[in-house]
matplotlib code that plots the C-alpha trace (Angstrom):
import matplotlib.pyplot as plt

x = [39.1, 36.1, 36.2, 32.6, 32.7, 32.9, 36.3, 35.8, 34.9, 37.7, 40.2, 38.6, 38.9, 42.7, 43.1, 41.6, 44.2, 47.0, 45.6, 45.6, 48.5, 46.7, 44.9, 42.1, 40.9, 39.4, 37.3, 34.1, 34.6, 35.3, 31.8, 30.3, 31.8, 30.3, 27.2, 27.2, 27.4, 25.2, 22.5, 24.1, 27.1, 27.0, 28.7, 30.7, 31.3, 32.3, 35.1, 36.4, 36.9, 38.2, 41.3, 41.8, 42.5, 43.7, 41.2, 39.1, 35.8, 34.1, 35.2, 34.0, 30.5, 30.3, 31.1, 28.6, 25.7, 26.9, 26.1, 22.4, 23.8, 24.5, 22.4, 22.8, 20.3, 18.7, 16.3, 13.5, 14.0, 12.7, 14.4, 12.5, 14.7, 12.4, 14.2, 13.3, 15.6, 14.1, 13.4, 11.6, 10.1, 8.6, 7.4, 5.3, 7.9, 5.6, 2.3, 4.5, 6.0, 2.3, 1.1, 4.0, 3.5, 0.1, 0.0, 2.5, 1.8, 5.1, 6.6, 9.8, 12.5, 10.5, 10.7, 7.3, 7.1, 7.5, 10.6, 9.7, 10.1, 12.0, 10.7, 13.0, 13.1, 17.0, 18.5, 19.4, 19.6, 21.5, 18.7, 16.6, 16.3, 13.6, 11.7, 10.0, 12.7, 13.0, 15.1, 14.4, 17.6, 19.5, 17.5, 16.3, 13.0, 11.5, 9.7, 7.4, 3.8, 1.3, -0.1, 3.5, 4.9, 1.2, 2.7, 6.0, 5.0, 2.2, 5.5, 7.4, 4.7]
y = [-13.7, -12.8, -9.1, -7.5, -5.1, -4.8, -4.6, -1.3, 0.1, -1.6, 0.2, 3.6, 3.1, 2.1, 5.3, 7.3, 5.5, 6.8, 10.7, 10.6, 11.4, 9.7, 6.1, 7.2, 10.2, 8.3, 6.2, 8.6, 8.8, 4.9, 4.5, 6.6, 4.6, 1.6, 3.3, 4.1, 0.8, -1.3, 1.2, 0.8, -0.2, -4.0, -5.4, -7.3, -4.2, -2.2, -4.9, -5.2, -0.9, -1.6, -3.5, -1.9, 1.4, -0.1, 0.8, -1.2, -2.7, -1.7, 2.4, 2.2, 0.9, 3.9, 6.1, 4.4, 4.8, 8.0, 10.0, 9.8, 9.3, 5.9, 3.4, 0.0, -1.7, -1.8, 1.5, 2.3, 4.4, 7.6, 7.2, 9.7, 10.9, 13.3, 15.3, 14.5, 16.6, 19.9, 22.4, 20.5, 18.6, 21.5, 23.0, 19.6, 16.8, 14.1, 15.0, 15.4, 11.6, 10.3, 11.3, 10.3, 6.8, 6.7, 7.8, 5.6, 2.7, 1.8, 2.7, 4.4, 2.4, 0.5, -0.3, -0.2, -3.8, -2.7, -1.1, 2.6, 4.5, 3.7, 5.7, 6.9, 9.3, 10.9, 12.9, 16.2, 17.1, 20.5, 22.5, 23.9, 27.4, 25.5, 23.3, 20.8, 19.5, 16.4, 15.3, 13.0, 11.0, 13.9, 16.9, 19.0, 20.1, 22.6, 23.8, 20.6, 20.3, 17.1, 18.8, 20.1, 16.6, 15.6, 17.5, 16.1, 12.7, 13.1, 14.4, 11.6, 9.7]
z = [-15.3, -17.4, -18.3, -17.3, -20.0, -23.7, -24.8, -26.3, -23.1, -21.5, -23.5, -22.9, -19.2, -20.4, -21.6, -18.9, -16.4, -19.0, -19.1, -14.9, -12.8, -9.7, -11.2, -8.7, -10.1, -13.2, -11.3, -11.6, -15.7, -15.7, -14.1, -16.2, -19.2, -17.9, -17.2, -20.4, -22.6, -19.6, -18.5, -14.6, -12.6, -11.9, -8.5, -10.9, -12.8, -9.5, -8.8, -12.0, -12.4, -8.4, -9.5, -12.4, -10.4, -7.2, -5.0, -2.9, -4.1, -1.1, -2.0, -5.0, -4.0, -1.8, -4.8, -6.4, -4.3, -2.5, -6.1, -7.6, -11.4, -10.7, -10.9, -8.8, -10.9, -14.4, -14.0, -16.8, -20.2, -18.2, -14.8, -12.8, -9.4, -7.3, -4.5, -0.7, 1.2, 3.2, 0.7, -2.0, 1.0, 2.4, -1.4, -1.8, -2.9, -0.5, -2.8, -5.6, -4.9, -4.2, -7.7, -9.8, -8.0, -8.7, -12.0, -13.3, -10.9, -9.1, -5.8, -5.0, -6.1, -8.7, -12.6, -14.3, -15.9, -19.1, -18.6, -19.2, -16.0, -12.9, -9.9, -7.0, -4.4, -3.8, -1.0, -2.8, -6.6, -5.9, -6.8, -3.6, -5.2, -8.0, -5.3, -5.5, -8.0, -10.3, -12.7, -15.7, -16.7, -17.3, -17.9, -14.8, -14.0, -10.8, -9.5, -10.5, -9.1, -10.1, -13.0, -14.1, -13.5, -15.8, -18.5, -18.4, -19.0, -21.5, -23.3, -23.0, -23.8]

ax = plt.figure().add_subplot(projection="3d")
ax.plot(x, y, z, "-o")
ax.set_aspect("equal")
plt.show()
C-alpha cells in the first residue's frame, strides 16, 4: 500500500501513537499533521490515519467534517469561514455572506479560480458574544459588518 503522506509526516503521526495511552486520542493531532503538509484531509488521507489508529474510516470522516478546521477539499490561501448559526444570523451574517460573495465573486463553498480565497458558511465558530463573526484561516474576527469585512480584505490584499 502506497503511503498517502510524506514520510516525515508519517513518522510524526508514529510518534503521536507512542505519547498516547489510548491510539484514539491522537487522531485529531494526526489530522492536523496532515492538514498541515497537504492544505486538507484527503479521503485517502482519512483511511490511511483510520488504520493506523484502528478506528473506522467512516468515524474518522465524521471527525473530519463534524469540526470547521478541517478541510475536505483544497480551500484558497485566505479561507474565509463566516458563522451562520442564530446569533451572528440575527446581527447580519445573511448580508454579511451576500457581500463577501459578491465582492470576491464565488459562492459559499467555492474557491476563487485563482486560488486565493475559499468562501464558506459554518454552523458555529464559538463566538456569539462578537456577532456577526468570521474567521480567516486562523485568526478570528467579530463583530464584522460589509465595510469591516472591506477592510479586512483590502489587507490581505
Amino acid at each position: 500500500m502506497t503511503i498517502p503522506v510524506h514520510p516525515e509526516t508519517d513518522r510524526r503521526i508514529d510518534d503521536l501513537l507512542a505519547r498516547f495511552p489510548q491510539k484514539g486520542s491522537a487522531l485529531l493531532p494526526a489530522l492536523y499533521l496532515i492538514q498541515e503538509e497537504r492544505g486538507w484531509v484527503s479521503e485517502e488521507s482519512m483511511e490511511y490515519v483510520a488504520g493506523k489508529i484502528g478506528l473506522s474510516p467512516a468515524f474518522v470522516s465524521g471527525v473530519v467534517s463534524f469540526y470547521t478546521m478541517f478541510h475536505r477539499r483544497p480551500v484558497g490561501r485566505h479561507h474565509i469561514q463566516i458563522c451562520r448559526t442564530l446569533p451572528c444570523a440575527l446581527r447580519g451574517a445573511d448580508s454579511l455572506m451576500a457581500h463577501a460573495r459578491s465582492r470576491l465573486g464565488i459562492r459559499d463553498g467555492e474557491t476563487r479560480a485563482d486560488g486565493r480565497y475559499s468562501l464558506v458558511s459554518v454552523e458555529c465558530l464559538g463566538a456569539c458574544d462578537r456577532a456577526p463573526f468570521l474567521q480567516i484561516n486562523d485568526r478570528e474576527h467579530g463583530p464584522v459588518d460589509p465595510a469591516g469585512l472591506d477592510d479586512i480584505l483590502r489587507r490581505l490584499e
